[in-house]
Structures are given as C-alpha cells and as structure tokens.
C-alpha positions as CSV (number, residue, x, y, z in Angstrom):
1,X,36.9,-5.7,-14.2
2,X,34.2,-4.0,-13.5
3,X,33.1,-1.7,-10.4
4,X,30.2,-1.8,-8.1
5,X,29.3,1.1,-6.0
6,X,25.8,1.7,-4.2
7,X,24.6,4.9,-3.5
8,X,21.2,5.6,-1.3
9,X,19.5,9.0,-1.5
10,X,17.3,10.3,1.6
11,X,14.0,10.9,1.4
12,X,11.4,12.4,3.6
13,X,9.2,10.1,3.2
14,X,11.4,7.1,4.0
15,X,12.7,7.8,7.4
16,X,16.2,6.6,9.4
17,X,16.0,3.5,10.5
18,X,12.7,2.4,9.4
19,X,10.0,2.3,6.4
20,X,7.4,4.6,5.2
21,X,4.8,3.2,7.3
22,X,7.2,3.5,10.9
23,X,6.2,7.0,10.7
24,X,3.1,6.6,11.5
25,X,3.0,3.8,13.8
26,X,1.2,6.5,16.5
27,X,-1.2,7.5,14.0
28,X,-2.5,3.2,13.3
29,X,-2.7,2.7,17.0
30,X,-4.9,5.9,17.2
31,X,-7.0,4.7,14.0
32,X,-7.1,0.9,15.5
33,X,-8.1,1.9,18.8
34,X,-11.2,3.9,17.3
35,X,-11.9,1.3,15.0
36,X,-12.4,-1.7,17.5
37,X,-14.3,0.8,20.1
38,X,-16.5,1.4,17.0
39,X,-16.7,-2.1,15.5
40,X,-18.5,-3.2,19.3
41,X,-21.1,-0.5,18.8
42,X,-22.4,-1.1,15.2
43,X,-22.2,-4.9,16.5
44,X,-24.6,-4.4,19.5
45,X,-26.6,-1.2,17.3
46,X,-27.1,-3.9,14.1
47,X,-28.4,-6.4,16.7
48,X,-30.4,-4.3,18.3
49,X,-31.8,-2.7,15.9
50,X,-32.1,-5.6,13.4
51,X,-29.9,-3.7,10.6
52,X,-27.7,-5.5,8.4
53,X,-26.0,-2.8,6.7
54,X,-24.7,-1.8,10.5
55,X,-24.1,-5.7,11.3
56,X,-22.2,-5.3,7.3
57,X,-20.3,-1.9,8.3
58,X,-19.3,-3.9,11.6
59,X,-17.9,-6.8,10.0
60,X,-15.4,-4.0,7.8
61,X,-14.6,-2.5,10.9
62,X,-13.3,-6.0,11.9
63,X,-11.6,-6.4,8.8
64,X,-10.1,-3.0,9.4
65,X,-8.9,-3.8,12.8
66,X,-7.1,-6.8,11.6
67,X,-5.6,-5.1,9.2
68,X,-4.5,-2.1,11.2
69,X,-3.0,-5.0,13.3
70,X,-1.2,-6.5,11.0
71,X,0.1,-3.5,9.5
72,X,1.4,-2.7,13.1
73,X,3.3,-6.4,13.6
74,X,4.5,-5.7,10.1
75,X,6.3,-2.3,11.2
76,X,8.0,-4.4,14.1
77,X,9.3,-6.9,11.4
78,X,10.5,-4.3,9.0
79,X,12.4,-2.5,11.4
80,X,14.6,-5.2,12.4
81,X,18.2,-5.0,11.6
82,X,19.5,-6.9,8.1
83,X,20.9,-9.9,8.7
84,X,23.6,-11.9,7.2
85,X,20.9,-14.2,5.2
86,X,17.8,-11.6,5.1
87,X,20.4,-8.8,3.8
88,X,17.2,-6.2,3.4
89,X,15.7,-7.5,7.1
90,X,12.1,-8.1,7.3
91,X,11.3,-4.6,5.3
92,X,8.8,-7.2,2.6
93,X,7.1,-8.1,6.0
94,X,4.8,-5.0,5.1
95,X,3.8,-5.6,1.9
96,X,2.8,-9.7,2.3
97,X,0.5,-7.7,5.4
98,X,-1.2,-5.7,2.5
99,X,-1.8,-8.9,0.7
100,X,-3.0,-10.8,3.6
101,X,-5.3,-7.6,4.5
102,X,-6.6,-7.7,0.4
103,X,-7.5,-11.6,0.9
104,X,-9.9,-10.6,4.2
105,X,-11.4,-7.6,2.4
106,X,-12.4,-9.5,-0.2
107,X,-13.9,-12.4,1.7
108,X,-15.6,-9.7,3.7
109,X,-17.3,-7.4,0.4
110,X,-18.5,-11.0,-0.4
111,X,-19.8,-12.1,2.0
112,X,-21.7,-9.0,2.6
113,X,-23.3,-8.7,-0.8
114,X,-24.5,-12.8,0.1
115,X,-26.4,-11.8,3.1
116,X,-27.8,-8.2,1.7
117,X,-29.3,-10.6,-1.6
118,X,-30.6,-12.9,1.1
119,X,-32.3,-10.2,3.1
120,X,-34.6,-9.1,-0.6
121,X,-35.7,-13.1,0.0
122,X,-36.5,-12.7,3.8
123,X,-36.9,-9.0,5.2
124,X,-36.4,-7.9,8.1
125,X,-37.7,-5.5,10.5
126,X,-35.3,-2.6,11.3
127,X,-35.2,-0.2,13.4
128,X,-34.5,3.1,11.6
129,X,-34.2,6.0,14.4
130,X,-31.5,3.2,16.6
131,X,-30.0,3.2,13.1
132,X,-29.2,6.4,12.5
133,X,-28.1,7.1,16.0
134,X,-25.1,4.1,15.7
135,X,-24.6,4.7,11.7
136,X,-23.5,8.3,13.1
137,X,-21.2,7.5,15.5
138,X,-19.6,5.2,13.1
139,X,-19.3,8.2,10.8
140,X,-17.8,10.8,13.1
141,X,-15.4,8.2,14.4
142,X,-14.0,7.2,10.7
143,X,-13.5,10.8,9.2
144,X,-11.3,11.2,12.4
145,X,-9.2,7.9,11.7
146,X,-9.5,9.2,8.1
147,X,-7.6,12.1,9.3
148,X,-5.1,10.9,11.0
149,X,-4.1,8.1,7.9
150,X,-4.7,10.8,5.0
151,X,-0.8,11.8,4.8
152,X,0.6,8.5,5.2
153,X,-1.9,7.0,2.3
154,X,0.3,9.0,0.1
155,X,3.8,7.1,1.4
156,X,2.8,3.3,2.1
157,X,0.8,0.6,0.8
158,X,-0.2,-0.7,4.6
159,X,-1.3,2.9,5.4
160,X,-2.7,3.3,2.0
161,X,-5.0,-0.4,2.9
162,X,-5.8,1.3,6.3
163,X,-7.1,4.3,4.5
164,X,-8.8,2.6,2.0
165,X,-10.4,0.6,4.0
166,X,-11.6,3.6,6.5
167,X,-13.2,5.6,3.7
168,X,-15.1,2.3,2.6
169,X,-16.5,2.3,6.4
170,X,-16.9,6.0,6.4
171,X,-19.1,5.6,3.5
172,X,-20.6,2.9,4.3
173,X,-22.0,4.8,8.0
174,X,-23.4,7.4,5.5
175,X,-25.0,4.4,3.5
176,X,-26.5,3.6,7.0
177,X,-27.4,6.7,8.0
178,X,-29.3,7.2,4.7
179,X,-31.0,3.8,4.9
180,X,-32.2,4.2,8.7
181,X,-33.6,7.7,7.4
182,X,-35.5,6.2,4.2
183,X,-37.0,3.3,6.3
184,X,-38.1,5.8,9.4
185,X,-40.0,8.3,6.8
186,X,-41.5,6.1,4.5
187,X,-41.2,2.0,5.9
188,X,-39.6,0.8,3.3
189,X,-37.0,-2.2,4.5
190,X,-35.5,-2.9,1.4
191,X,-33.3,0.7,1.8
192,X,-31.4,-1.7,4.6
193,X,-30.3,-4.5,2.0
194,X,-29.7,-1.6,-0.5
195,X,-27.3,-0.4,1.5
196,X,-25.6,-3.1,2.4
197,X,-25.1,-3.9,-1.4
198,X,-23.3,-0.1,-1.6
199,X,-21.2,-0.9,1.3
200,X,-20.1,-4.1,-0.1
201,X,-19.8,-2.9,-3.9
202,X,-17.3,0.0,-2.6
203,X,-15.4,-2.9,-0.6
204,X,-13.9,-4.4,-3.8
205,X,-13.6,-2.6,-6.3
206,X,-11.2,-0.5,-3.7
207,X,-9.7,-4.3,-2.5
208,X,-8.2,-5.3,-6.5
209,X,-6.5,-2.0,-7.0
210,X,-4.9,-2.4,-3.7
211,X,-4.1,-6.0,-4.4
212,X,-2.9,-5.2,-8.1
213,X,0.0,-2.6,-6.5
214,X,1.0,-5.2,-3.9
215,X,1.5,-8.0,-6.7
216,X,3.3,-5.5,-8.3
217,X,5.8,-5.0,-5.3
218,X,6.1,-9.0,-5.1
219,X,6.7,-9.4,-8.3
220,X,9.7,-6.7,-8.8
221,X,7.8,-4.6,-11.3
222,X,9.3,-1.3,-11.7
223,X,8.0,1.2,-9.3
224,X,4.7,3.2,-11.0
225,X,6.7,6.6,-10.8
226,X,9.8,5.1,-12.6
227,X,10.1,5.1,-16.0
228,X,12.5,2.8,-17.3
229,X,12.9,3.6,-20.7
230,X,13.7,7.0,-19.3
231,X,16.2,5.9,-17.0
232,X,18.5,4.2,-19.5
233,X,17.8,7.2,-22.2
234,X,19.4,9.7,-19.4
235,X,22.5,6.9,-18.4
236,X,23.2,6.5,-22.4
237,X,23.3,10.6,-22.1
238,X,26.5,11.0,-20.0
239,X,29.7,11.6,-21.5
240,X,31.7,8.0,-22.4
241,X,28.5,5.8,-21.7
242,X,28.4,3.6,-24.4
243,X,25.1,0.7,-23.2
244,X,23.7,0.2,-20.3
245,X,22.3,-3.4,-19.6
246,X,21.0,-5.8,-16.5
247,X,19.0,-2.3,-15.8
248,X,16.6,-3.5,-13.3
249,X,14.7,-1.5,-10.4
250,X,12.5,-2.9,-8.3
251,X,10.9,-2.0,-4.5
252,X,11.4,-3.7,-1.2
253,X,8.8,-2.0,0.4
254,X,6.5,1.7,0.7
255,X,9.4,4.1,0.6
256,X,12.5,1.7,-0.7
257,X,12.6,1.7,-4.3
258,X,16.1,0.2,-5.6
259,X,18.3,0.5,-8.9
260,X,20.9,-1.7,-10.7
261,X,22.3,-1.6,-13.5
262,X,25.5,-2.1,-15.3
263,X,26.7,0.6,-17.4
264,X,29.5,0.5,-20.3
265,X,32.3,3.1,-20.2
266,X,34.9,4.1,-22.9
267,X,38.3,2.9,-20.7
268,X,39.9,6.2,-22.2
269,X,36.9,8.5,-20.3
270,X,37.2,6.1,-17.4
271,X,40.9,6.6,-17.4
272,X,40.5,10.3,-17.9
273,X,37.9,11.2,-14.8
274,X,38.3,8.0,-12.7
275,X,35.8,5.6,-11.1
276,X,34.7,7.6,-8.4
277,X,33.9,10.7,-10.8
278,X,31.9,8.9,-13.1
279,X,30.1,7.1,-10.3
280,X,29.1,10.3,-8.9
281,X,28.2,11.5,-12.1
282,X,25.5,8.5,-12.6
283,X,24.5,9.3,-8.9
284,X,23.6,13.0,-9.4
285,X,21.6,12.2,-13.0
286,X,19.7,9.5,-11.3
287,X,19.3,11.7,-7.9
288,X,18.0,14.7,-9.9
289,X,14.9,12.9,-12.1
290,X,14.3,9.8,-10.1
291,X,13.2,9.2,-7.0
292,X,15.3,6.2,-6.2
293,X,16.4,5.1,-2.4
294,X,19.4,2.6,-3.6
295,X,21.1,2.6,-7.0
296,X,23.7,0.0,-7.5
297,X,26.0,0.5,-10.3
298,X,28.6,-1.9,-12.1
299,X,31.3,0.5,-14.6
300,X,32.2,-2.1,-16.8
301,X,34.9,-1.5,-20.2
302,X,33.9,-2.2,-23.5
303,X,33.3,-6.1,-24.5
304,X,33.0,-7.1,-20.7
305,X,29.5,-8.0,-21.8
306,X,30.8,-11.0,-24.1
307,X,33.0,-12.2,-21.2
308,X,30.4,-12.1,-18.8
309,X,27.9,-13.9,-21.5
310,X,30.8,-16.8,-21.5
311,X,31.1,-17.4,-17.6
312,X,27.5,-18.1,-17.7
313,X,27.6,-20.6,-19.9
C-alpha cells in the first residue's frame, strides 16, 4: 500500500489563518479610500476644465476603486474556514477577483483610446492651468497609494492588480500634468488626446500580463518560481528513490503553492529507515530549494504503479 503524508512549510509571506493579500487588508482600504476621494476630483477637474485625459485618468481611478473593492470582498472569502465540500475554503475567491479586475481594465484602456481618436476628429477646448492643478493632486495621491501597495505587489496577484493599476494612474497624472503644461505655453489641443492615448496604451499592455499570471493560477500551471524538472531531479536524488510519478504542483492562491507526487521506494530502504524517516527526508529536500506551502506525498513499493494502472481501468 502506499503512504500519504502532507507536510506545509510557513512562510512569511503567507500568514496564519489567511492569504498573502490578508496582510494588507489596512494598506487597500488606505489605497481605496484615496483613490475614490481622487477619482471625484479629476471627474469634476475634466469637466471643468474640458480635459479628457483627466475625464480618462478618472475613469481608471474607477476601475481601480472597483478593483481595490473586490480585492477587499475577495480577502473576506478567502479567509473563511474549509469546509467539508470547499476543502481549500474560498482561498480561489482572490484570484477569479484578479480576473474580473483584468476584464474592467481592459474595457476601460479601450474605451479610452476610442474617445482620445475621436477628440483628433472634434477638439476640444481645454483648460490647461485647471489641468495641471487636478492632474497634480492625482499624482501626489497615487505615489502615496503606490507606497503603501509596493511590498505587497511582491506577494499577491490582487495586490499586484492594485499596484499595477496605481502606477498606470500615477503615470497617467504625469501624462496630464505634461499635456495641461504643453497646451498653456504653446495652445496646442491635441497634447490632451495625446495623452490620453499614453494613459490608455500603458492600461493594457500592463492588463494581459496580469491576466496571463491569473490564467495561469486557474489553470494549475506550475508556479513561475518552481521548476519541475528540477523538483523530480532532486526526489530521484535521495537514497532508495527509484521514480517519481503523478508529480503535480499547482497554486490555490498568492502565497499557497501546493505539491503532490507519488514517489517509488526500494521496500528494503523503506523497511530499513521507516515511513516517517523517508517522509521527512522528502520534506527537508523539498523545504530547502522550493518554496512550497503544502507537499503531499504517496511512498509507494516497487510495481504499485502497474496495480494502480489496472484499477483504473
């Protein structure tokens, strides 16, 4: 027969009783808080002063907000206990926010570069000094969201979207600012448009790389720091390890990367140093070059393979 065992390692970035992204649940309601405050300005500064890159870096500031929303609900699923039926709780809660927070920011970038093309076919009149004066303030207030999200970027995709999506804003106020400057000193109206078109170009290219790690989660890939070929070179290393198959590792959600993997052991090693032993020897060569949350392990004896291979069929 063979024997399971699961094994989690802490991690500083994946803290008690909750995801990556709990940590900084203080640090998002800081960041959304600025962000809406923000978002009413550049609304009533692009109306008032006729600017569509402001009216543009608004609408991202409302894409931001919902995000930082959802990303908040999403922490509130994910910490909720397992269940019986949902044995990993509502940790993937997080990640299907990332996704839904990709889908807005890419109906937002296009939709901006729509109405800055439209504005080269019929200017508009902006007001360059109110400009500058509400592109600032939306500067100021995104380096300090930026900030506050930098460290958890590093540790969760939902933070990481938040982030990303603050820099885009952040330079997309200086895109404003520079606009409103080039249309008070010399008149020209197109710098508004033009701007616009920078804030939306730095919208998606950011939005697809976000939307290509969150796929990956959904789809099991193995985490971007794990390499798998690696993995089952250092299992086949240990002492009586004859293959290792169903090798599979996979992440839940930011900070929860999981293992499995069914490993082949000489029975006269396995009689020799035991079960326990041997799992704690594939623990500590896993623990030491990976940085895996849970591994799951299966010792199985020589030809359990083949009987396995007949059950299924």
């Amino acid at each position: 027969m063979g024997a399971g065992h699961d094994h989690g390692h802490a991690h500083s970035h994946a803290p008690a009783g909750g995801t990556a992204t709990s940590a900084y649940v203080g640090r998002l309601r800081v960041a959304l808080s600025i962000t809406l405050t923000v978002m009413v300005v550049e609304i009533v500064g692009g109306v008032v002063a006729d600017s569509l890159a402001l009216v543009a870096d608004a609408a991202h500031m409302a894409t931001d907000a919902l995000g930082l929303g959802m990303a908040l609900l999403a922490i509130h699923f994910a910490n909720r206990p397992p269940t019986g039926n949902r044995t990993f709780g509502y940790a993937r809660a997080e990640i299907l926010a990332a996704l839904a927070n990709c889908l807005l920011l890419l109906v937002v970038g296009g939709y901006v570069l729509y109405e800055a093309i439209q504005r080269f076919v019929t200017p508009a009149d902006t007001e360059g000094g109110l400009t500058i004066v509400f592109g600032a303030i939306g500067l100021v207030a995104n380096m300090i969201s930026l900030s506050l999200l930098m460290r958890g970027q590093k540790e969760s995709l939902n933070v990481r979207g938040a982030f990303l999506e603050v820099a885009a804003d952040a330079l997309g106020s200086l895109a404003v600012i520079v606009s409103a400057a080039v249309i008070l000193t010399t008149g020209w109206q197109a710098a508004d448009p033009i701007a616009s078109l920078v804030i939306g170009l730095m919208i998606v290219p950011r939005t697809f790389k976000l939307l290509r790690e969150t796929l990956d989660v959904l789809l099991e890939s193995a985490p971007k720091d794990v390499d798998m070929t690696e993995v089952r070179t250092h299992i086949l290393a240990l002492d009586g390890v004859e293959d290792v198959h169903d090798l599979h590792a996979w992440t839940i959600t930011s900070g929860m990367p999981v293992l499995s993997a069914h490993v082949v052991v000489r029975s006269d090693v396995l009689s020799a140093i035991g079960h326990e032993k041997m799992l704690h020897e594939l623990q500590n060569c896993l623990g030491d070059h990976f940085d895996v949350e849970h591994c799951t392990f299966q010792l199985e004896p020589v030809g359990h393979a083949e009987h396995e291979a007949h059950l299924c069929h």
